[in-house]
C-alpha positions as CSV (number, residue, x, y, z in Angstrom):
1,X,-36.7,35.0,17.2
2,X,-35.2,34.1,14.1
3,X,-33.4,37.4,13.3
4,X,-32.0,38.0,16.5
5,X,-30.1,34.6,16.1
6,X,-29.2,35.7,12.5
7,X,-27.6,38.8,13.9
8,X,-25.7,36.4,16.4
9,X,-24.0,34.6,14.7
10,X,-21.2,35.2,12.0
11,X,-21.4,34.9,8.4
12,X,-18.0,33.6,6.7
13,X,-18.0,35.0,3.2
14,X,-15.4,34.2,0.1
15,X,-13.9,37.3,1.3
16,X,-13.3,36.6,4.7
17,X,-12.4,33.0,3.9
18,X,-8.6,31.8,4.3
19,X,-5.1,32.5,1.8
20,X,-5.2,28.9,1.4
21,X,-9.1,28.7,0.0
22,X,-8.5,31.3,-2.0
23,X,-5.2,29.4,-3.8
24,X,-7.1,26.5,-4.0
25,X,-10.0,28.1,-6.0
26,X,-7.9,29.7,-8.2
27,X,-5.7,26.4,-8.8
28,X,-9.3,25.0,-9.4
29,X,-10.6,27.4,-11.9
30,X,-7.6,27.9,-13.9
31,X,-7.8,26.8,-17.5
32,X,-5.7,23.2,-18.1
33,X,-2.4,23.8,-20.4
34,X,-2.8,22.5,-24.0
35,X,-1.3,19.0,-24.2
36,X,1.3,18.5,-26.7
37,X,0.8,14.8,-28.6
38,X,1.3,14.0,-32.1
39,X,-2.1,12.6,-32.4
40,X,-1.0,10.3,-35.9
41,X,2.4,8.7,-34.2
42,X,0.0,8.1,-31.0
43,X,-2.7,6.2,-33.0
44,X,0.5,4.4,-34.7
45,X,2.1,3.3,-31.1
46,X,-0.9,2.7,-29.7
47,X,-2.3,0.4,-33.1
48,X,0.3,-1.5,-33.1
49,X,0.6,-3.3,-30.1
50,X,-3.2,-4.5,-30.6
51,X,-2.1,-5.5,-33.7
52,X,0.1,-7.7,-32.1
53,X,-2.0,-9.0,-29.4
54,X,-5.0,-10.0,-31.8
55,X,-2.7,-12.0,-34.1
56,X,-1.1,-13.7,-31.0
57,X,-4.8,-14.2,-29.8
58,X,-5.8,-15.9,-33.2
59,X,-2.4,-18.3,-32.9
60,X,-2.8,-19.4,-29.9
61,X,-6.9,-19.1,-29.9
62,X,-8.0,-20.7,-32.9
63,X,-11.3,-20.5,-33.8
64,X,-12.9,-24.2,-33.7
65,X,-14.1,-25.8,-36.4
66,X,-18.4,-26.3,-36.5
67,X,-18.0,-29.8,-37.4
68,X,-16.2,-30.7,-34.3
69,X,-18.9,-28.9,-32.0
70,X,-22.0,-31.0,-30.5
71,X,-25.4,-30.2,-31.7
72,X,-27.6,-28.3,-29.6
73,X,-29.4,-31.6,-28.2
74,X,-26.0,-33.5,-27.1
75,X,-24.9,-29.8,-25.6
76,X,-28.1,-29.9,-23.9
77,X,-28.1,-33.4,-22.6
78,X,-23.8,-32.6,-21.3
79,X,-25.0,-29.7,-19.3
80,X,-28.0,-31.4,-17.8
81,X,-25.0,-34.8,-17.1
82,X,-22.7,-31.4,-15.9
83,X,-25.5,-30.0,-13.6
84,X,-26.8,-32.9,-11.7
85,X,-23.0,-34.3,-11.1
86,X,-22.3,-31.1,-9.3
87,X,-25.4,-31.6,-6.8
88,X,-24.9,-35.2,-6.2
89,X,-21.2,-33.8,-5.7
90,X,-23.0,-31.4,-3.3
91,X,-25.5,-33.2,-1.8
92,X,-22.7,-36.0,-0.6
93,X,-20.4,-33.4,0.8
94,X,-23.6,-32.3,2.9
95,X,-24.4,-35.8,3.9
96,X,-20.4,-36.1,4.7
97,X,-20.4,-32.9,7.2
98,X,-23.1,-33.9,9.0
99,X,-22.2,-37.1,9.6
């Protein structure tokens, strides 16, 4: 049963394919052209504008002093104040709806 349906029906090859299959393979398997960049004036231009940005980063950004930071038990204690102002927040916007 099997071969006489394989003798049915038509087998489309590469060679019987269409013009525009065939352009499009070759398109696809042609080699890409060379590229021509300077490499050392594109590592210049493209240097240059990071250094620009990190320096403008470090004005505006400073990095803060550790004397002025909270120790890790008063950072602690802020987040847990932080945490249970958003759920009262929470829990009175869910009493307000359903009221």
């Amino acid at each position: 049963m099997r071969t006489a349906l394989a003798a049915k029906t038509l087998v489309k090859t590469r060679d019987e394919a269409f013009d525009g299959y065939h352009q499009a393979l070759a398109a696809h398997q042609m080699p890409r052209p060379a590229r021509h960049v300077d490499p050392p004036s594109r590592r210049r231009s493209s240097r240059r504008p990071a250094r620009c940005e990190s320096s403008a980063g470090r004005r505006a950004f400073p990095d803060p002093d550790p004397a002025d930071q909270p120790g890790p038990i008063e950072a602690a204690r802020a987040q847990r104040r932080q945490t249970a102002a958003t759920e009262a927040a929470a829990l009175r916007r869910a009493h307000a709806e359903r009221a």
